[in-house]
Structures are given as C-alpha cells and as structure tokens.
N, C-alpha and C positions, 0 to 999 in steps of 0.2 A: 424656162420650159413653157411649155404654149399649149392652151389646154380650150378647148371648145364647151363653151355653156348653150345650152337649150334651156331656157325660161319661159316657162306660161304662166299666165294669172290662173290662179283659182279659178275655178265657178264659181264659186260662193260666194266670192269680195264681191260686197256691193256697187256698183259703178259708182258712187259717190262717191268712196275711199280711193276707186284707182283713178276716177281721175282727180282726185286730188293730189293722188301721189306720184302721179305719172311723171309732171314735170319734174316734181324732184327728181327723177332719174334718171331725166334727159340732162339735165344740167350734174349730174353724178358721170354719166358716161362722157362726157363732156368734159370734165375735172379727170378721169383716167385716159383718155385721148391727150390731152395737152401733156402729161407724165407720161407719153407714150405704154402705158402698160396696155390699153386696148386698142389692138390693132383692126379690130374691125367688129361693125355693128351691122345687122341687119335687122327690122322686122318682118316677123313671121308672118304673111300674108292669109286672111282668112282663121287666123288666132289673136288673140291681145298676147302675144309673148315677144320673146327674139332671139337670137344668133349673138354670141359674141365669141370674138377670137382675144383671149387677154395670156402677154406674155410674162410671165414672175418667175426669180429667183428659189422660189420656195413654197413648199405648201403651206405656209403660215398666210405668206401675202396673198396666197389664191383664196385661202380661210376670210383673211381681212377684204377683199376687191367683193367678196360673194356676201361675206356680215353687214358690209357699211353701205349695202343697194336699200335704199330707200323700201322696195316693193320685198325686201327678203320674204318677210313673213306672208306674204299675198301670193307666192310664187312658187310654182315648183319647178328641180332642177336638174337636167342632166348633166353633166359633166365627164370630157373625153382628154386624154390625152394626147397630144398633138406629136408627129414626125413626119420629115420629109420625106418626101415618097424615095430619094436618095438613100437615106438611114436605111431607109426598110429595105431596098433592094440589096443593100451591102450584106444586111441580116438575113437576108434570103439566101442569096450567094455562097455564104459560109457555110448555114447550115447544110444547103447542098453538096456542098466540097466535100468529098470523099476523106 
C-alpha cells in the first residue's frame, strides 16, 4: 500500500541539531530507495521539510520507515493514503450504479 508523508521540521529545532541530523536522513532515505520501499522524495521548497512516497506491506513497516527517520522527533507529520486514480474511478462507478 502506498501512503504519502509531508514532513516539516519544527521551528524550534535549533539548526545545529538539524543540521546535524539532516544527512543522517539523506543517507536513511537513500537505505529505503535501494529496498525499493521509497519511491519518491522531494523537498518542500521554501520549508526545511519533504514529500515522500513509501510503498509497504503493512502498517507496522509504515510505523518502522516513519520510527527509524533520523529527524522523527524534530518533525512533524502528515500522512495520506495513496490509490490509483483507476481504484478510485472503479469506486465511483459502483457506487453510481443503480
């Protein structure tokens, strides 16, 4: 299942801590790209945060991709559910169907 993160840093974290913790997290994102579980990174331009697209089995391994980011605690997080716009039109259709 494939699930959309929006991550920002705090205000608060001192820029000492994030940059020190930043590479950690480039090289963490980096370690779930090569495991294919993150299919796509961006950063959020005009924020310290980013975009990921990470695909898992389960909400455990979403629990573990999201505990073991370096910046967890420095960050706050959204989290979306991901389908194909396909899925969704199928689920439209139905519901329509008399």
């Amino acid at each position: 299942m494939k699930f959309l993160i929006i991550q920002k840093v705090k205000r608060e974290v001192p820029m000492e801590k994030w940059a020190k913790k930043l590479p950690l997290q480039f090289q963490y994102f980096d370690k779930l790209e090569n495991q294919k579980t993150l299919e796509a990174s961006y950063h959020l331009i005009g924020h310290q945060g980013s975009m990921l697209i990470v695909n898992v089995d389960s909400d455990e391994q979403l629990s573990k991709i999201i505990g073991q980011d370096p910046l967890f605690f420095e960050c706050e997080r959204e989290i979306y559910p991901l389908t194909t716009r396909q899925t969704h039109e199928k689920q439209i259709r139905e519901l329509l169907q008399p």
